[in-house]
N, C-alpha and C positions, 0 to 999 in steps of 0.2 A: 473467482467465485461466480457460480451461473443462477439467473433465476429465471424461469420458466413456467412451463406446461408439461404435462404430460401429453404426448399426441398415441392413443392408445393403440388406434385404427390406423397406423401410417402402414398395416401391411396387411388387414383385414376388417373391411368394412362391416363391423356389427350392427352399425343403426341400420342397414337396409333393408325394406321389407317387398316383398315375401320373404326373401330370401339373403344373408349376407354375398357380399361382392370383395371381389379383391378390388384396391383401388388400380385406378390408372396415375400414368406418371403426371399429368395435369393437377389431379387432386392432391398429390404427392407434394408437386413443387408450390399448389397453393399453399398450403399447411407448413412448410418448411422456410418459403418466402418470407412469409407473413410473421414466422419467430425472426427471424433473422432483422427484419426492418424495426421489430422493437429492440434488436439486443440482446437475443435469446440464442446463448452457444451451446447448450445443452439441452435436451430434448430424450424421453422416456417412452419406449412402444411397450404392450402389454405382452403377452407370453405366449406359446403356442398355442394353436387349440387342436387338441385330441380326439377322435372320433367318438363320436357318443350318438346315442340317440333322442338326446333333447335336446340339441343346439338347432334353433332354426333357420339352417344354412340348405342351400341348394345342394344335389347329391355331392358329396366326397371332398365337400369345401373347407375342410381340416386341413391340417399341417400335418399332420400324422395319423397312420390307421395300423391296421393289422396287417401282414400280407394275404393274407389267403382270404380270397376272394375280389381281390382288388387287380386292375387291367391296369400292370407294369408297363405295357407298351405303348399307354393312354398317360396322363401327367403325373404318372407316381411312376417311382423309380425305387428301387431296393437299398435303405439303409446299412453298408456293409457291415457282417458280423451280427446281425441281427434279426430280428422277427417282424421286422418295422418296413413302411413304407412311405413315405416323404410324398409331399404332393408339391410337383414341380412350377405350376403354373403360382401356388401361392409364393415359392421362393422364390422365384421369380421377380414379383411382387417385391418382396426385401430386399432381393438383387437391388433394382431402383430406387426404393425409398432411400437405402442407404450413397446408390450413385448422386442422387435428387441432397442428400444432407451434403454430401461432401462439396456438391458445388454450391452450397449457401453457409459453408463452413458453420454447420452447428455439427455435433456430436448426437450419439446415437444408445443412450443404457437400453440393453436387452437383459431380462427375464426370461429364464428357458423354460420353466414348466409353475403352472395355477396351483395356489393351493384350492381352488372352489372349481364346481361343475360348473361354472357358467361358458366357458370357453373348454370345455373338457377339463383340465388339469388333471392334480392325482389321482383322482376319483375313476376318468377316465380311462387315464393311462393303469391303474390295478386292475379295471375291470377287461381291458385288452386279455389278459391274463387267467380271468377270472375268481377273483378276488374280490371282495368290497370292503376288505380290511386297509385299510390306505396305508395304518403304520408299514404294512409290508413293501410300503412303494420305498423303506429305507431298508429295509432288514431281507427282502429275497434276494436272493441271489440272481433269481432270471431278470425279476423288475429292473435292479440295479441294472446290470449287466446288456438290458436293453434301453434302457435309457441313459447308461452312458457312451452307447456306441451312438445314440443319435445326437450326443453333445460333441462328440468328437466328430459325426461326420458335420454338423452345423459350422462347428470353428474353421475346418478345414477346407471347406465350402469356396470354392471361386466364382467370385461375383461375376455373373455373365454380360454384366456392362463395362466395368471399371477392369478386369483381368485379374484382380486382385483379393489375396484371399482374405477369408473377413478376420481370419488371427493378424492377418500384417493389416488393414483397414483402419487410418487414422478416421476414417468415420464415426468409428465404433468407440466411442468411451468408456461405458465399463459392461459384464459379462455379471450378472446377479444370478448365483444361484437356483432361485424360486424369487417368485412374488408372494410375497407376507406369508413364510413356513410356520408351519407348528403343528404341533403332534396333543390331541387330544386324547388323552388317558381313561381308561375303562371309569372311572370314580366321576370325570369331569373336571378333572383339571386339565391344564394344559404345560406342555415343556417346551421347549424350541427344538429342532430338529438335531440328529446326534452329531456332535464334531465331527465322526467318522466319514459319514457319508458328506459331507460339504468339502470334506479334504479332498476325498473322492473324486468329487466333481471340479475341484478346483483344479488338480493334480494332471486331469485327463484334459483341462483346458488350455492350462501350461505347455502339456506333452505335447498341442497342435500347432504351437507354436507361438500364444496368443501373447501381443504386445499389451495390451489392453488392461487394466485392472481385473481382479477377479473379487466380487462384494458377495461376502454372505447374507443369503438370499433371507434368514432369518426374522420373524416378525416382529418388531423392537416389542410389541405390545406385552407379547411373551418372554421378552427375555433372548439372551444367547445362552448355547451350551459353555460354561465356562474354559473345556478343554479347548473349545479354540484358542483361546489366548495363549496356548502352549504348545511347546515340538510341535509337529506337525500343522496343526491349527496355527500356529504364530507364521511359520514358514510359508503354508500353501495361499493364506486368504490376506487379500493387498487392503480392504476395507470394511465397511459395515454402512447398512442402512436402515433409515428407519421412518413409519408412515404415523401419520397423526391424523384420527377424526374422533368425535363423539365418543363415549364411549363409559358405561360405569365398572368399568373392569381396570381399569386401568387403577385409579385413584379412589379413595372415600373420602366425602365429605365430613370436615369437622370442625366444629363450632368453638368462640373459646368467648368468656366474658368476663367483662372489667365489672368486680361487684360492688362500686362503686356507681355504673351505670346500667339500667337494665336495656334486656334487648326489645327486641320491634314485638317476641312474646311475651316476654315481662310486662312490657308498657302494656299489652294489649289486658293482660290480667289484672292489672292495678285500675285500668278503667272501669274493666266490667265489673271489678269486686267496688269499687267505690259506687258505683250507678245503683247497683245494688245493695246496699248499704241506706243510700239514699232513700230509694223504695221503701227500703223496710222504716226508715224515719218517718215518710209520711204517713205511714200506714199506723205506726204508732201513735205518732200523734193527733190523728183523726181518731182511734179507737177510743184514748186517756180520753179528748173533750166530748167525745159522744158518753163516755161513762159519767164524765164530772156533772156534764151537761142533761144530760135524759137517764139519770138512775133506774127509771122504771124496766128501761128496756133488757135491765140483768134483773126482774125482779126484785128491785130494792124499793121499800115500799119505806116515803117519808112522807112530812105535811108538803102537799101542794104551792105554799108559798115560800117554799126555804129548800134551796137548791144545793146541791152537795157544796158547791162553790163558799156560800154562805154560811153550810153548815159550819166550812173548815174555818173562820171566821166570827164566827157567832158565840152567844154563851150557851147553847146545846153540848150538853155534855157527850151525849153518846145518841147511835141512830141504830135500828133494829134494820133487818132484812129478811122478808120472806124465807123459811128453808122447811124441809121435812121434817126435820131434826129439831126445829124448835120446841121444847116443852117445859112445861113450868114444872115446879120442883114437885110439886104432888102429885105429879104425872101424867096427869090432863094436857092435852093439845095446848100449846099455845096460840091464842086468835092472831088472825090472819091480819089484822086493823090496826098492827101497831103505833103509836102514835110518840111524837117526838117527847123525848123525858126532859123538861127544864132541871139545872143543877139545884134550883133549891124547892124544888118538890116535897110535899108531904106524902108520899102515898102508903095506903095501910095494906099488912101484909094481907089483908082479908081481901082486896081488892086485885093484889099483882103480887103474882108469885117473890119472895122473900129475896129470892138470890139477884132482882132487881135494886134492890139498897145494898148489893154487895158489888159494889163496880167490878173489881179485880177479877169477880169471876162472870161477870160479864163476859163472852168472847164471842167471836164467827163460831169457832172451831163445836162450842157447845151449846149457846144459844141464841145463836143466829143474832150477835148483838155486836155492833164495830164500838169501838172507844174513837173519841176524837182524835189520838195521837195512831192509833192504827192504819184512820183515812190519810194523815197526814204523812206516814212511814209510805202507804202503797203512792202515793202523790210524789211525792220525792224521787222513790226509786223510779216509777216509772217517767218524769222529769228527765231524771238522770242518766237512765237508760238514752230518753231520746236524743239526749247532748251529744249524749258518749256515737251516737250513730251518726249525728250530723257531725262533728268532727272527723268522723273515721274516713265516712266520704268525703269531705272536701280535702281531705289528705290524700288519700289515693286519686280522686281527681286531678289535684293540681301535679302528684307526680307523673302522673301517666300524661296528661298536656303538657307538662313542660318537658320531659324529656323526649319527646313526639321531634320535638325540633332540632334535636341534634345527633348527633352518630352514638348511638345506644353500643352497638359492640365489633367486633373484630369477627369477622367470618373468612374461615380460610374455604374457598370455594376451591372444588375437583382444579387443580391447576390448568389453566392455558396450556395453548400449544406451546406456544413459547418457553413456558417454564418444563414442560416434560420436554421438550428437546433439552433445554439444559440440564436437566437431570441425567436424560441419557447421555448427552457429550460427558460430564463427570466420570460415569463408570466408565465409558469410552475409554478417556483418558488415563482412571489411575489403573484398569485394566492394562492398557497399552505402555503405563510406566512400569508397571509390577514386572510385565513379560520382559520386557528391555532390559531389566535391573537383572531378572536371571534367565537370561539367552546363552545360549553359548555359540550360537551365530551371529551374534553385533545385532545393532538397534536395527530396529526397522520405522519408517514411519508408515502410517496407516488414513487412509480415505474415511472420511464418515459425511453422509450427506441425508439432504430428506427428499427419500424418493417418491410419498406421495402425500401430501396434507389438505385436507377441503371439509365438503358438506356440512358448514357452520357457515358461519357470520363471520363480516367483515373485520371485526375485532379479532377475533381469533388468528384468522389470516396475518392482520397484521401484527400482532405478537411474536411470531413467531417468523416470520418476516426479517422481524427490528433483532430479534433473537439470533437468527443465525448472520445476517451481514454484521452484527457485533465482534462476532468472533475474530474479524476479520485485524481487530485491534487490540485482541487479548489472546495472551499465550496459554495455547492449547495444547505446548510439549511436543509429545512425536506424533499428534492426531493434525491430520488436514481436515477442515471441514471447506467440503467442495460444493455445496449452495442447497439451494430447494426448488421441488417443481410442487407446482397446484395439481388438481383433479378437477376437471380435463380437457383440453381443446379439443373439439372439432372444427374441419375447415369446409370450402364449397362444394358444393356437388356441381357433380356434371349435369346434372339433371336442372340446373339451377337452385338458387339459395345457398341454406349449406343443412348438411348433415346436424344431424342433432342427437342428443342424450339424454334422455330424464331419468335423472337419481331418483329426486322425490318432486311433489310440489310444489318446495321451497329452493330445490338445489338441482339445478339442469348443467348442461356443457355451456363454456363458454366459446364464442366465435372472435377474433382476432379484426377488425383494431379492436371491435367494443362496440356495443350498440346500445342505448339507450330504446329498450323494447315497449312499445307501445300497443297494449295487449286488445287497442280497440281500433284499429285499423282500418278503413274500408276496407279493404280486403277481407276481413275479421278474423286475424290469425290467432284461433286456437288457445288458450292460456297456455297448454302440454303440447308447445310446440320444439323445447328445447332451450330457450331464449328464457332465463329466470331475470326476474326486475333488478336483481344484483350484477345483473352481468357488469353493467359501463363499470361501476365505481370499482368491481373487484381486477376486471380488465387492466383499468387505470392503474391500480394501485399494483400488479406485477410489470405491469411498465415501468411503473418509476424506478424499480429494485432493476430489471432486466436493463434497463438501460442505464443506469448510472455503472458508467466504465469505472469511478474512483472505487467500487468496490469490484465491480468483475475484471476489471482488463488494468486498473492502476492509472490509468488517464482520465482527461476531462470527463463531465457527464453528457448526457446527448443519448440522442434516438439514430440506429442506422438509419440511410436512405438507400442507398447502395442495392439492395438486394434485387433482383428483375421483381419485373412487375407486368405480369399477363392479361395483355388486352381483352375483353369482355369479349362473348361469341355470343352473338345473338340468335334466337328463335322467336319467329310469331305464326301465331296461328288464329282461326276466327272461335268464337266461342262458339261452346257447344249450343245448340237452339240455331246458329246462323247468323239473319239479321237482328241485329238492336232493334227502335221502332223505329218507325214509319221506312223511312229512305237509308238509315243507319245501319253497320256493320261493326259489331266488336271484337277488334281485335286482341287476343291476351299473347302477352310478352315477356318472356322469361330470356332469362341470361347467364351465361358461369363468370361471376364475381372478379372482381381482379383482388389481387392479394394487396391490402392496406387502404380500398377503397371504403370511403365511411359511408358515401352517396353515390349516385348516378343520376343522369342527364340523359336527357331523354332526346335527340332530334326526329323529325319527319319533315321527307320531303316530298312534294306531286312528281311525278314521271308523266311520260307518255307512251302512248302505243309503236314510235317508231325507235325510241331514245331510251336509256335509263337516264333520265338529266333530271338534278332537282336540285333548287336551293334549298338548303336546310335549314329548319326553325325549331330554337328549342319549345317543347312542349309542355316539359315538363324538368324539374330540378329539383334535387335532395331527394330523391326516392330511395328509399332503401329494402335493400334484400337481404336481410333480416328476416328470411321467411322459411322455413320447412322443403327442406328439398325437393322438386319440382314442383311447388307452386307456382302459381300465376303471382308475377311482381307488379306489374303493371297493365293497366286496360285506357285503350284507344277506341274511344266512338268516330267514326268514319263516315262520308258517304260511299253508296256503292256507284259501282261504273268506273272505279280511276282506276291507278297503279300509285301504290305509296310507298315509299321508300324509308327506311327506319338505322339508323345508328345511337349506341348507345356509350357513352363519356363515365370512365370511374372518376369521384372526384377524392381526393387526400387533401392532406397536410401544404402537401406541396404541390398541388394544384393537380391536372387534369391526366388521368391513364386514360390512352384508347388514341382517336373513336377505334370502338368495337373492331374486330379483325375479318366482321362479314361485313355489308352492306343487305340487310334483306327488304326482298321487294316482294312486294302481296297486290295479286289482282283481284278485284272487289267487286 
């Protein structure tokens, strides 16, 4: 089982600007070195790229163009049986990369064509044609028919280092299809690519003679076409793969609750509706005592020394109230001046209206008159009311804080990588039982791997990680699961530093051993310099999987040492301006990296004008280059007038690569 990288660029340099470069074989055996010394036997390059005119490549720096108009007699050569034309100096390029794998014994998955324009892909290769219907890059005739002569001249292809063709190439480990296929339907859905054409492509890979697995190229995210699992499809394709990032297509989120305990939104509703609850108590109860308390202020007009309090209390029988509507029986107004009735009053009908000695018809409703037991009914209720409100809040108070502190409910969140690999290994496998159980060519077993997973978090990573080395103890029937690669190594440049990728922000390339990036550097490299603040831990954390042999290799656990290891070539130069101050010259010094270096060492030594003789003294130690491709790594203040002499020491694990494989000397 292999764990890994993706090395995208091991046969075309994308991060370079102006312009993309084919690598050199130095950069090659940097990046291949440096898997090998963690334990990394398998290894993933990205896909052709197709001539287009948005790729920001120097002229005719594809892998494939049209022929007409292109100079056959210059690095493109004629795709036989086709309309196509190969560009030699980039296969070339692969030539190496894959001579560079096979002497650091890792393996090599190729992907033959993009489903995205970023490197040309489909998009591309239809418009060769003129087309921008991409479905038709499965269903013409010519498309097909031109890109399966340039699949069979690729297999068939003899490596101009090795002599050996890349169908017989134990370098090469598996032949994919496409990278992440799918066919986007007029409506907006999506299907996986047709059985048809993958048999196709498998068929004509075969015919070259390829020893090699053949993986449909298919995008897990989408699905497979189910006839592969069947005739043809069962026969022509040796496995399947599949990529894992972000993603809300894939999964829906859903919620489930114990109604027993509420969630983090229940609780948050039981608080606010009790707070509010609360509110409304005090607001009551300040209204009731302002009413008990200052009658006047609703126009209830009583004696001055007897307060409703009192009234409720007292031997006053009944208490009158200002209103419109007050009038006495004979129709007249009644006065504004009412004044408190004692219960055993005489008063004559000639003095106060009659229906005054009729209590019962005393009311609010008709003459603006409460009864004692009326003030004591509105007293109560409103009492009662404000109980009933401080109760309710401290109910839902107390539930909403105490269920605050414990696991309120069960949320099944968009599953982990982990858990969609396992989903996908499932149908994997009872796909691969079903076909077996009705073959009538005998069982076959089947490869399934993950060929690209990243741009998340370190948890994620490791989910899926813990998820596939498991397999490694559980029976998965006639399915092999052969390991996972991340998303993506870049390694050093020639130019010094190393090459770099920025996804986003948050998710850059990683550099091989690991770097602990420090985004405030004297130097002051850049935050989008490549180098994301996850790099070490995530670095780490596919070491520990790439190197533990008890799951890859069945033996002890451990890290290679073995693999070469390329001494630092140094460059110095004086900085731009000249001198530093006064009597001072700055020299900046850049270097190509050695593979597995975590630091570097810095010597200088005095020369003379007859001699290059110098003892050397370190200057400096633990510098790292960890920097953006041809930066400055290092700055030496100088006097002038001498000759200085400079070598530079990689330091590892296992102590010291180098010195440097120059010695360079600067006169000042």
């Amino acid at each position: 089982m292999f764990f890994g990288f993706n090395t995208p660029n091991l046969h075309l340099i994308e991060d370079a600007r102006p312009a993309w470069l084919a690598p050199t074989a130095w950069e090659q055996t940097d990046a291949l070195a440096s898997l090998a010394q963690i334990g990394a036997t398998v290894s993933r390059i990205y896909a052709f790229a197709v001539d287009t005119p948005t790729l920001p490549v120097a002229a005719d720096l594809f892998h494939l163009a049209l022929a007409p108009g292109k100079n056959e007699s210059g690095p493109w050569v004629a795709v036989p049986s086709s309309s196509l034309v190969a560009n030699a100096a980039l296969f070339a390029a692969l030539d190496s990369a894959l001579a560079v794998a096979r002497a650091n014994n890792v393996q090599i998955i190729i992907p033959l064509v993009d489903q995205y324009t970023w490197w040309g892909g489909i998009p591309a290769f239809c418009a060769l044609f003129n087309t921008t219907n991409t479905t038709e890059f499965y269903t013409s005739p010519t498309i097909t028919a031109n890109f399966l002569a340039f699949v069979s001249y690729l297999v068939s292809r003899t490596n101009s280092i090795t002599n050996s063709t890349y169908a017989s190439d134990s370098a090469i480990y598996a032949w994919e299809t496409g990278n992440e296929l799918y066919i986007v339907n007029d409506d907006g859905t999506t299907r996986p690519p047709p059985a048809a054409w993958t048999v196709s492509v498998a068929k004509t890979i075969k015919a070259a003679g390829a020893i090699q697995n053949v993986i449909d190229g298919s995008y897990s995210l989408h699905g497979w076409d189910e006839a592969i699992f069947r005739g043809d499809g069962w026969d022509a394709i040796d496995g399947y793969t599949a990529h894992y990032y972000e993603t809300s297509i894939a999964t829906t989120t859903t919620t489930t609750f114990d109604s027993s305990i509420p969630s983090a939104q229940q609780k948050k509703e039981y608080v606010d509706a009790g707070a509010f609850l609360a509110v409304v108590f005090f607001i009551s109860v300040g209204v009731c005592g302002i009413i008990l308390s200052y009658p006047r202020l609703l126009k209830i007009h009583i004696a001055s020394n007897i307060s409703v309090w009192a009234f409720m209390f007292s031997d006053v029988k009944f208490w009158k109230y200002r209103s419109s509507a007050a009038v006495n029986n004979d129709g007249s107004s009644a006065t504004l001046d009412h004044e408190l009735m004692p219960k055993q009053s005489r008063i004559s009908t000639s003095q106060v209206s009659q229906s005054a000695e009729r209590t019962p018809d005393l009311s609010p409703k008709n003459q603006g008159v409460w009864t004692k037991s009326d003030v004591r009914r509105v007293f109560l209720v409103t009492v009662g009311f404000s109980i009933l409100l401080l109760i309710g809040a401290i109910v839902l108070l107390a539930i909403g804080s105490t269920a605050t502190a414990s696991p309120q409910s069960t949320v099944v969140q968009n599953p982990t990588y982990g858990e969609r690999f396992q989903k996908d290994l499932a149908y994997i496998i009872n796909a691969t039982n079903n076909a077996n159980n009705n073959s009538v060519t005998g069982t076959k077993n089947k490869l399934f791997y993950v060929g690209e997973f990243g741009l998340s978090s370190y948890e994620q990573y490791s989910s899926i990680l813990e998820a596939v080395a498991n397999t490694s103890y559980t029976n998965t029937g006639y399915v092999k699961v052969g390991g996972a690669l991340i998303w993506s190594l870049r390694f050093h440049s020639r130019f010094g530093g190393f090459w770099n990728h920025i996804e986003s922000s948050t998710t850059q390339s990683y550099h091989l051993p690991g770097f602990p990036v420090n985004l405030s550097t004297s130097l002051h490299i850049p935050e989008k310099t490549g180098f994301a603040v996850d790099e070490y831990a995530t670095t780490a954390l596919i070491k520990s999987y790439a190197g533990n042999k008890s799951i890859s290799a069945g033996t002890t656990g451990g890290l290679f040492g073995s693999a070469p290891k390329q001494a630092p070539i140094l460059n110095v130069t004086t900085a731009s301006g000249g001198s530093g101050t006064g009597s001072n010259v700055v020299l900046n010094l850049t270097w190509t990296g050695s593979a597995g270096a975590q630091s570097y060492t810095i010597q200088r030594g005095l020369g003379n004008l007859t001699a290059v003789e110098a003892s050397f003294v370190n200057i400096s130690a633990g510098v790292s280059d960890a920097v953006a491709s041809g930066s400055v790594i290092f700055q030496d203040f100088v006097a002038v007038g001498n000759i200085y002499l400079y070598q530079v020491f990689g330091v590892e694990s296992g102590g010291l690569i180098g010195p440097s494989s120059n010695i360079f000397v600067v006169h000042t």
